[in-house]
C-alpha positions in Angstrom: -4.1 -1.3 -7.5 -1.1 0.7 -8.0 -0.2 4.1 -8.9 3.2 5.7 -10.4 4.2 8.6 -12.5 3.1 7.7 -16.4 6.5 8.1 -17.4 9.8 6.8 -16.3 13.4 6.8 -17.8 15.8 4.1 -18.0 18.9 2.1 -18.8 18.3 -0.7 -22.0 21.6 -1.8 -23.8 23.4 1.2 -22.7 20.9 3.7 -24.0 18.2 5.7 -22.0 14.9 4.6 -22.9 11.5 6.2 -21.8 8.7 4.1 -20.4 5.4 6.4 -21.6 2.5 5.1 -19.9 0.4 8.1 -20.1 0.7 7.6 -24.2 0.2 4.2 -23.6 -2.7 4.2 -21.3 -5.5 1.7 -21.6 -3.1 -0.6 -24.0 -3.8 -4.2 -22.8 -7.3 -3.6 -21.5 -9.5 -3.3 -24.6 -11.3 -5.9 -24.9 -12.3 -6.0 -21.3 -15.8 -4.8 -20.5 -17.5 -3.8 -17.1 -18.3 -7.5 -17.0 -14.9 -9.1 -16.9 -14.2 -6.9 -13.7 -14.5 -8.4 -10.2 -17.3 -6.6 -8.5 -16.0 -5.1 -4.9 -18.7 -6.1 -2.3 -18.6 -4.5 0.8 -19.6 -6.9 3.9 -20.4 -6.6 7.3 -18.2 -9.7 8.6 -20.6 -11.7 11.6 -18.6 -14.0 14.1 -19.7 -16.9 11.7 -18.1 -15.7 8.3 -15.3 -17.7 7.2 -13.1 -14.5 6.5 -13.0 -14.6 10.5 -11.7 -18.4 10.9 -8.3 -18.8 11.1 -8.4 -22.4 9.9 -10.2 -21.8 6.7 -9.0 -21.1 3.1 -10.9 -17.5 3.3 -9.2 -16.3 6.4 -8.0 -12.6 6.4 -5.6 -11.7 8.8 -6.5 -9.3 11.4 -10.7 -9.7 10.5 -13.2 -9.9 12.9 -16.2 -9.7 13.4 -18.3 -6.3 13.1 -15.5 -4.5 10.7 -16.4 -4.2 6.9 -14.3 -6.2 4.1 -14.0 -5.6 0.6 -13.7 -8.3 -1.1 -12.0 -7.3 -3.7 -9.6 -4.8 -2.5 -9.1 -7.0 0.8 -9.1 -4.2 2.9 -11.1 -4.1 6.2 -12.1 -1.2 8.2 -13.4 -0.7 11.3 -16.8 -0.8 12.5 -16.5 0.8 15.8 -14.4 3.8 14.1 -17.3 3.6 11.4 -16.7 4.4 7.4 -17.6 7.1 5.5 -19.6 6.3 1.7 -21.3 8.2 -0.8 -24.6 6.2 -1.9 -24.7 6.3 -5.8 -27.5 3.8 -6.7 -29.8 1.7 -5.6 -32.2 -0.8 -6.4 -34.3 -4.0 -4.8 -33.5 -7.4 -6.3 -35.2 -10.7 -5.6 -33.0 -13.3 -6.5 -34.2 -16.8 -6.2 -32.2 -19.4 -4.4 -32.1 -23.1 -3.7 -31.8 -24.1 -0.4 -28.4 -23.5 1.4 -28.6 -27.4 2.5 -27.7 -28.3 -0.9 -25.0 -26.3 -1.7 -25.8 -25.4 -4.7 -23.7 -22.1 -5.0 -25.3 -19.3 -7.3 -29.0 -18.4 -7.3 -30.9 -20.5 -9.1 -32.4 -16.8 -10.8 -30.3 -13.6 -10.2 -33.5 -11.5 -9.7 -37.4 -12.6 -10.4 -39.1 -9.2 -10.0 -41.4 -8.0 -7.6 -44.2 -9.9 -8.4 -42.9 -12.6 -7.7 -43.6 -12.5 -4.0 -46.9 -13.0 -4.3 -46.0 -16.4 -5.1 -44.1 -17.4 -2.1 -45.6 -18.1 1.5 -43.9 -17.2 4.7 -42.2 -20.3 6.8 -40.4 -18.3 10.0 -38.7 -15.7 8.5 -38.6 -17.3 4.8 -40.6 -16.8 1.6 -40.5 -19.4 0.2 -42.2 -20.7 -3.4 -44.1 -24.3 -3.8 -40.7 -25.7 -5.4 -38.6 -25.1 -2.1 -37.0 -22.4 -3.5 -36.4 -19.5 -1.1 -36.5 -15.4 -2.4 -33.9 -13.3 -0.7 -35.1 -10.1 -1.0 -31.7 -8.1 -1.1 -31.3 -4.2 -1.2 -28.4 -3.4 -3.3 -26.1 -0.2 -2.3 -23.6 1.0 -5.0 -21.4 3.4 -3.5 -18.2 4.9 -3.2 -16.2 4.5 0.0 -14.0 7.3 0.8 -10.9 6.6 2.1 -7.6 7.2 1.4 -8.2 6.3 -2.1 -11.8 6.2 -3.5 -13.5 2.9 -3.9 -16.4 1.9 -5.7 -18.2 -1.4 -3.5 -21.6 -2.9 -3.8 -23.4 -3.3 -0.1 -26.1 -5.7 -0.4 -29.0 -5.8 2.6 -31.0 -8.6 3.3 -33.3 -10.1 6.0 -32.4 -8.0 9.3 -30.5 -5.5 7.2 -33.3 -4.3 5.1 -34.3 -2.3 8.2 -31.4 -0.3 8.0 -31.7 0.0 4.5 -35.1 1.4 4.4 -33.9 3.9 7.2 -30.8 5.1 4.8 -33.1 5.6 2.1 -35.3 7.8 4.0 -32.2 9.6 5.1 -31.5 10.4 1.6 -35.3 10.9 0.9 -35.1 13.8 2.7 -32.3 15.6 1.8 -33.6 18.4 -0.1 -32.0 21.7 -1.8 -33.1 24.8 -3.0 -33.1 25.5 -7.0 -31.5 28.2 -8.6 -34.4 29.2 -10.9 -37.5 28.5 -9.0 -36.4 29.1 -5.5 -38.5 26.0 -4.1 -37.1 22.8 -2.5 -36.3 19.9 -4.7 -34.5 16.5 -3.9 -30.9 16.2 -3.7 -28.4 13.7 -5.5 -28.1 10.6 -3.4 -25.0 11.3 -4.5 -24.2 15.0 -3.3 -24.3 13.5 0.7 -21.2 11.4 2.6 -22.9 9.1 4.9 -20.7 7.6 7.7 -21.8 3.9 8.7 -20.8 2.0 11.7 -21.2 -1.5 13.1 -23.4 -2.2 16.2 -23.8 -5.6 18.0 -27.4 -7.3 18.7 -28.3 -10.3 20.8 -31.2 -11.7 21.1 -31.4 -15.8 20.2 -27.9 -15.3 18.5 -25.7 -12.1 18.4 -25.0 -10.5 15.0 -24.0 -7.1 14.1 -26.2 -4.7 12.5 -25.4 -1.6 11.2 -26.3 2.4 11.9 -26.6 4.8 9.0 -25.9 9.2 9.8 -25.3 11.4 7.7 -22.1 13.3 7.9 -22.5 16.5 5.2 -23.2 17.3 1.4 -19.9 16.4 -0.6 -17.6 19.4 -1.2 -14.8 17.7 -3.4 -15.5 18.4 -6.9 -13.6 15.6 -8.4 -15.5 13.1 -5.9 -18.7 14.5 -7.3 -17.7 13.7 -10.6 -17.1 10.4 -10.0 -20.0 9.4 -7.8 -22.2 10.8 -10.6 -20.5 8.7 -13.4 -20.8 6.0 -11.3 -24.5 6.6 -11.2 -24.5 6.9 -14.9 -22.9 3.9 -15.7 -25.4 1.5 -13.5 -28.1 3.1 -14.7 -26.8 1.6 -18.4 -26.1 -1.7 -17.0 -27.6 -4.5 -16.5 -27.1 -4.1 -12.6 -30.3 -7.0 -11.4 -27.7 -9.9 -12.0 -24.5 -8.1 -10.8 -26.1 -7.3 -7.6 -25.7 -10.8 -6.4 -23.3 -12.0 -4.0 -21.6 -15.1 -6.0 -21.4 -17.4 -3.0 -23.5 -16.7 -0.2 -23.7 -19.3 2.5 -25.9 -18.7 5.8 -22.9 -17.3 7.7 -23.8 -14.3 5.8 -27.7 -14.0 5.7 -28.2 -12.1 8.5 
C-alpha cells in the first residue's frame, strides 16, 4: 500500500489545481466491508511450498524455506533473524476437509465446533469422520507484525504447530500486571506484549521447520496499542470461524 501527503498542487489547463485527499478520504471505498478485503496470512514457508519452486506460477523470488510470507503484502522475512508480532486474538477452529487427493480446494465446512471431534477416529496422525472427511484442527493467531510499517496477518497452527501454539498461549497466560485500584495481580492484554518468533528446522522422517515463540517486552508505543486493541475489537464482532481458513491449502503446507 502506498502512502503520500493528502494534498498535492498541480498544473491542469494552465491553472494550479489542488488534489485534497485528506477531504476526500474513504471516497471510492464505501461499499466495501471487512469481507471484500484479502485476508494477510502469515506462513511459515517448508521446502515443499510452491512459493519456494522456481518453476511454479506461485514462485516468489528470493523465498525459501524457513522465512515467513505474507500473502498478501508479499513480503518475506527472515526466520533465522526472527519477527517481532503482537498477538491480538485467538481462537481454535475445526474446519472440515475432503481429502487432499481429490483436490477439492476449500473445506468442505469452514469450522464444525468442538464437539465435533468426538465424531472422528484417529488413522496415524488424522481424525478423521465415517464419510472420509478429515478435521484439521487449526489454531488461529490474529496479530500485528511490527515492522517497518505495521501489519495486521492471520497465523494459522495446525498438526505439529499446535505445540507451539499452546506454548505461546501459555506465554501470554502468564503475563500478569498489577491494578491500580486493588493492588493484586490480574492478566495482561494479549495485546500489551511484542513477541519475537523465529524459524527452527526439525528432522526426523522428513525435515520441516517449526517455529519458537519468546517474549521480547510489554508494548510501549501508544499508537501500536491502539491499534492492536481495535484490532481485537473488530474480530471479536466478526464472524472470524470462516475467515480463519486458509483458502487453498494443499499438504505442502500441513505440517
Amino acid at each position: 500500500m502506498t502512502q503520500e501527503t493528502s494534498d498535492l498542487t498541480i498544473k491542469k489547463e494552465g491553472a494550479l489545481a489542488t488534489l485534497d485527499f485528506e477531504a476526500d478520504s474513504g471516497m471510492g471505498l464505501e461499499n466495501i466491508d471487512k469481507g471484500d478485503l484479502a485476508l494477510p496470512f502469515l506462513k511459515l514457508l517448508q521446502a515443499g511450498s510452491y512459493e519456494t519452486k522456481k518453476k511454479h506460477a506461485k514462485y516468489v523470488e528470493g523465498a525459501e524455506a524457513g522465512m515467513f510470507y505474507n500473502t498478501v503484502t508479499k513480503k518475506l522475512y527472515s526466520g533465522e533473524t526472527g519477527i517481532q508480532v503482537i498477538p491480538c486474538f485467538y481462537k481454535m477452529t475445526y474446519p472440515e476437509w475432503a481429502p487432499f487427493d481429490k483436490s477439492e480446494g476449500r473445506p468442505v465446512h469452514p469450522d464444525r465446533g468442538p464437539e465435533i471431534m468426538a465424531q472422528t477416529t484417529k488413522q496415524g496422525t488424522k481424525d478423521v469422520l465415517s464419510n472420509g472427511n478429515e478435521i484439521i484442527k487449526t489454531a488461529n493467531h490474529f496479530v500485528i507484525i511490527l515492522s517497518d510499517k505495521p501489519e495486521k496477518a492471520l497465523m494459522s497452527l495446525k498438526t505439529t504447530q499446535l505445540k507451539t501454539s499452546r506454548g505461546w498461549n501459555s506465554l501470554m497466560d502468564n503475563e500478569m500486571i498489577i491494578s491500580k485500584t486493588s493492588g493484586k495481580s490480574i492478566p495482561a492484554p494479549a495485546f500489551s506484549r511484542v513477541y519475537k518468533i523465529n524459524s527452527v528446522e526439525n528432522t526426523g522422517n522428513f525435515t520441516w521447520h517449526g517455529m519458537v515463540v519468546n517474549i521480547v517486552k510489554p508494548v510501549d508505543n501508544g499508537e501500536i496499542y491502539s491499534m492492536a486493541k481495535d484490532f481485537n475489537i473488530a474480530l471479536h464482532k466478526s464472524n472470524v470461524a470462516a475467515a480463519a481458513v486458509e483458502p487453498t491449502p494443499t499438504t505442502e503446507s500441513n505440517y
